[in-house]
FIKEBA-25563 format. One record per residue (C-alpha): x, y, z; residue in three letters. Coordinates in steps of 0.1 Angstrom, whole numbers, padded with zeros to 4 digits, always signed. Layout:
<atoms>
XYZala...
</atoms>
This chain:
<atoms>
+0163+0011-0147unk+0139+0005-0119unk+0106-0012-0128unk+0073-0001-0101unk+0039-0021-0105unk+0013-0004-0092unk+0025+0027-0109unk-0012+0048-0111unk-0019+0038-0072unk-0016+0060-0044unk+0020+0040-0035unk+0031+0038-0070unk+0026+0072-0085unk+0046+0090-0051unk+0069+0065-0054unk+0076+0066-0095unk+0078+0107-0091unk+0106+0100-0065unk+0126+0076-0086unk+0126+0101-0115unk+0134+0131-0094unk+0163+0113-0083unk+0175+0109-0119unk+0168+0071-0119unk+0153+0058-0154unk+0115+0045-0145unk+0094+0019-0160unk+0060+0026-0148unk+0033-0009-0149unk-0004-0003-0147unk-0033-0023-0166unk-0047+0005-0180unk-0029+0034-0200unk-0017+0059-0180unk-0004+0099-0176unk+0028+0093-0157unk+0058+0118-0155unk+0085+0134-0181unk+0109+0111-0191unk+0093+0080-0176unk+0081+0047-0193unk+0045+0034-0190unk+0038-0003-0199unk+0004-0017-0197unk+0005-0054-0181unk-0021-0075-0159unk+0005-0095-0132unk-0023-0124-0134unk-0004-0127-0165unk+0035-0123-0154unk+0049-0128-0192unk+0034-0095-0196unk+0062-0080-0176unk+0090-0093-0194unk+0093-0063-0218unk+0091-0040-0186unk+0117-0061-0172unk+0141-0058-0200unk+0173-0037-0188unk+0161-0032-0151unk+0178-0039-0122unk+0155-0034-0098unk+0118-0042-0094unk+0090-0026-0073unk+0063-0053-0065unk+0029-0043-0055unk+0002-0071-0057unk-0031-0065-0056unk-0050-0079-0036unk-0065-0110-0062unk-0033-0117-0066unk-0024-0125-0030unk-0054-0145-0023unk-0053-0182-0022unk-0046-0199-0052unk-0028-0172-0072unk+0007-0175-0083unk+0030-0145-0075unk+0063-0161-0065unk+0065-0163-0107unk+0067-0124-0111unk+0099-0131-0087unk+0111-0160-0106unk+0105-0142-0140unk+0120-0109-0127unk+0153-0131-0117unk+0156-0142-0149unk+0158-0109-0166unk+0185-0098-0148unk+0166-0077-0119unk+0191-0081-0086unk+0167-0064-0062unk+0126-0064-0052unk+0110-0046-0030unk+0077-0064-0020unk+0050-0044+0000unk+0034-0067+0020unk+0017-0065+0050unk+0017-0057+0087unk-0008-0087+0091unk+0020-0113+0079unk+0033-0107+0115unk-0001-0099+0136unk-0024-0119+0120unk-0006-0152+0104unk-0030-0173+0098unk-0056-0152+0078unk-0060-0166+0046unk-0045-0137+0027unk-0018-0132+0054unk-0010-0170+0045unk-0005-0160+0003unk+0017-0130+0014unk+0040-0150+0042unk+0047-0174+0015unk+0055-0142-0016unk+0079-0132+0012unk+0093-0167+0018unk+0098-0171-0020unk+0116-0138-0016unk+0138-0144+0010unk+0147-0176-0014unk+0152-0159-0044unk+0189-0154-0041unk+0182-0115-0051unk+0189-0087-0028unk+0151-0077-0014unk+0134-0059+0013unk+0102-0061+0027unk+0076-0033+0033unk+0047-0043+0059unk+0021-0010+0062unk-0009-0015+0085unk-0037+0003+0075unk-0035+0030+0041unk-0043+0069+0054unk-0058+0070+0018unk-0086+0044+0025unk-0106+0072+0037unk-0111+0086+0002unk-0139+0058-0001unk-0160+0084+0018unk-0150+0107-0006unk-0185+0108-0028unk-0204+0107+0001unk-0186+0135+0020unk-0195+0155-0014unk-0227+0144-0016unk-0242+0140+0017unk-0214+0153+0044unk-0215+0122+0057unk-0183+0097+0064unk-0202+0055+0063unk-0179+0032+0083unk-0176+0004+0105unk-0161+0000+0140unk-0165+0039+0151unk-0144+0042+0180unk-0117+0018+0174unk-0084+0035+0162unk-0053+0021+0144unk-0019+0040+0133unk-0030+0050+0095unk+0000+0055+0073unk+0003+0078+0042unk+0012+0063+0012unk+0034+0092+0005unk+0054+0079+0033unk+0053+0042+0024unk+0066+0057-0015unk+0098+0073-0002unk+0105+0042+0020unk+0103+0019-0011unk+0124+0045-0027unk+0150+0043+0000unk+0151+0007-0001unk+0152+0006-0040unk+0181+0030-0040unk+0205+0024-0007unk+0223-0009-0003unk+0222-0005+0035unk+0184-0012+0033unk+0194-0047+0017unk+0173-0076+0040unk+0151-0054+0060unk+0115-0063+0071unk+0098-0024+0078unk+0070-0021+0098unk+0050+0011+0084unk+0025+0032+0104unk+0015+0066+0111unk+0025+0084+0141unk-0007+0084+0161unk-0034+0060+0166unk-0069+0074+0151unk-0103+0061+0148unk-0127+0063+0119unk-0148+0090+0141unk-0117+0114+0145unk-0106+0111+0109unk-0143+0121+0100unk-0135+0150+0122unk-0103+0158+0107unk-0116+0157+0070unk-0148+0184+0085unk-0118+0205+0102unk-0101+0213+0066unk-0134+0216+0048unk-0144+0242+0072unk-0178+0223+0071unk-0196+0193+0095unk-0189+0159+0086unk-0217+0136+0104unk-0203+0101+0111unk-0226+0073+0101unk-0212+0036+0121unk-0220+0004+0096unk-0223-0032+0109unk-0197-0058+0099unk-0225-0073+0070unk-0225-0039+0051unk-0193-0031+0056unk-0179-0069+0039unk-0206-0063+0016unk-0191-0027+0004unk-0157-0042+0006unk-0164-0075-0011unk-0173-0051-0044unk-0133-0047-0049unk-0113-0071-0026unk-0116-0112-0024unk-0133-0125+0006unk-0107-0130+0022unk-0090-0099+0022unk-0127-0081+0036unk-0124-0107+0064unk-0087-0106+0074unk-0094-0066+0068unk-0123-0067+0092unk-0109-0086+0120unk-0078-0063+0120unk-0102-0031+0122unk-0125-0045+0147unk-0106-0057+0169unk-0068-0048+0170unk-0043-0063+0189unk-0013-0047+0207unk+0011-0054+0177unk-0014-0035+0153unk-0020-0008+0176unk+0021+0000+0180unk+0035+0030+0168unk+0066+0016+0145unk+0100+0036+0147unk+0106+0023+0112unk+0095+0058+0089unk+0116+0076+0110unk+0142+0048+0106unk+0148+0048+0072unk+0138+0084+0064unk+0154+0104+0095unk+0122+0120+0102unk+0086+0112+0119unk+0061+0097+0097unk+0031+0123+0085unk-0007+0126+0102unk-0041+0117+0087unk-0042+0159+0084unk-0012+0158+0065unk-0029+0136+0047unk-0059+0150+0046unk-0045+0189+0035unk-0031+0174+0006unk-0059+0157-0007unk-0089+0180+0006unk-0103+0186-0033unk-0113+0148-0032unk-0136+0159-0009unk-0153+0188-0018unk
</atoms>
């Protein structure tokens, strides 16, 4: 049995279809109650709490970790979902973590996550490590005011990074959960192309059929927007990375195509699948 926190999240939700399509029995975690699919089990558990787990963790041999992002700020205690997970009998984790443990080490969050991956590494449990840059599905933040207003709000215009789709980050995490030969590998997940915040604007118009203005914020409203759902820290380490990347955040990883055996997807594959958000 595979355990996946995170289940209801645009990671978790690809990625627990995938497992059941492949036959594989699915514990699915959320906080809240949650639709998930045929044949798979849903257990309701906050990781600020880890004991919560330990009747998802009963039977499974392999766990799934996504942390959100209070629980990889500074202070929290997430090496104990590993710890507790060993004890039950799990043998293998896969963590997704961040490209900015490797580009940006010493951000506060990046800091939390290095040391998750260090109490990993330590564990004694087979693991691998997933490290996206930045989510294709962020976009659907623009989502009510594309509705709305046919407007896409966001900072730093004209500066691109590789976006990744989730749905390529899920079958990853399945691959790793499922093959042996994944065992001890650190994947570097991005997108295939470098796009900026004004081109995706144009990309969402392009399968609406109907203009999309772009409206630029300033750093302020931007943390303050962000700030709403992510620690300080993670708004700031965000920010830095989106204002300003550097080489190693604006390289196009070979690793999709590594593990899968085919190029990663676009922001308008992206994008075509998930249009109705938009309209």
């Amino acid at each position: 049995m595979i355990v996946v926190t995170g289940a209801t999240g645009n990671v978790g939700r690809p990625l627990t279809q995938a497992l059941a399509d492949a036959g594989e029995q699915v514990t699915a975690v959320s906080r809240h109650a949650a639709a998930v699919p045929d044949g798979v089990r849903h257990v309701s558990a906050d990781l600020a709490e880890p004991q919560g787990l330990t009747s998802a963790l009963e039977g499974a041999k392999a766990l799934f970790l996504l942390l959100s992002g209070d629980l990889h700020a500074p202070g929290a205690r997430p090496a104990d979902i590993i710890d507790l997970a060993a004890s039950h009998g799990v043998r293998r984790v896969v963590l997704l973590s961040s490209q900015g443990v490797a580009t940006r080490p010493l951000g506060p969050s990046r800091v939390a996550m290095s040391a998750v991956e260090g109490a990993l590494r330590e564990s004694g449990l087979d693991w691998a490590v997933l490290r996206p840059g930045g989510f294709a599905s962020n976009a659907l933040a623009w989502a009510e005011s594309v509705r709305t207003q046919g407007m896409v709000a966001a900072p730093f215009g004209d500066v691109g990074v590789p976006v990744v789709d989730p749905a390529d980050i899920a079958e990853v995490a399945a691959a790793c959960l499922l093959d042996d030969r994944h065992n001890g590998g650190v994947f570097e997940l991005t997108g295939p192309e470098v796009i900026t915040p004004r081109q995706q604007a144009a990309v969402i118009a392009a399968a609406l059929g109907s203009p999309v203005r772009f409206h630029e914020l300033t750093r302020e409203e931007a943390k303050a927007a962000m700030t709403r759902f992510v620690p300080l820290e993670l708004a700031d380490d965000t920010l830095d990375i989106i204002s300003a990347p550097n080489p190693a955040e604006l390289r196009i990883s070979p690793d999709v195509e590594r593990v899968l055996g085919r190029a990663p997807r676009r922001f308008s594959d992206w994008v075509a699948r998930n249009i109705a958000a938009f309209r």
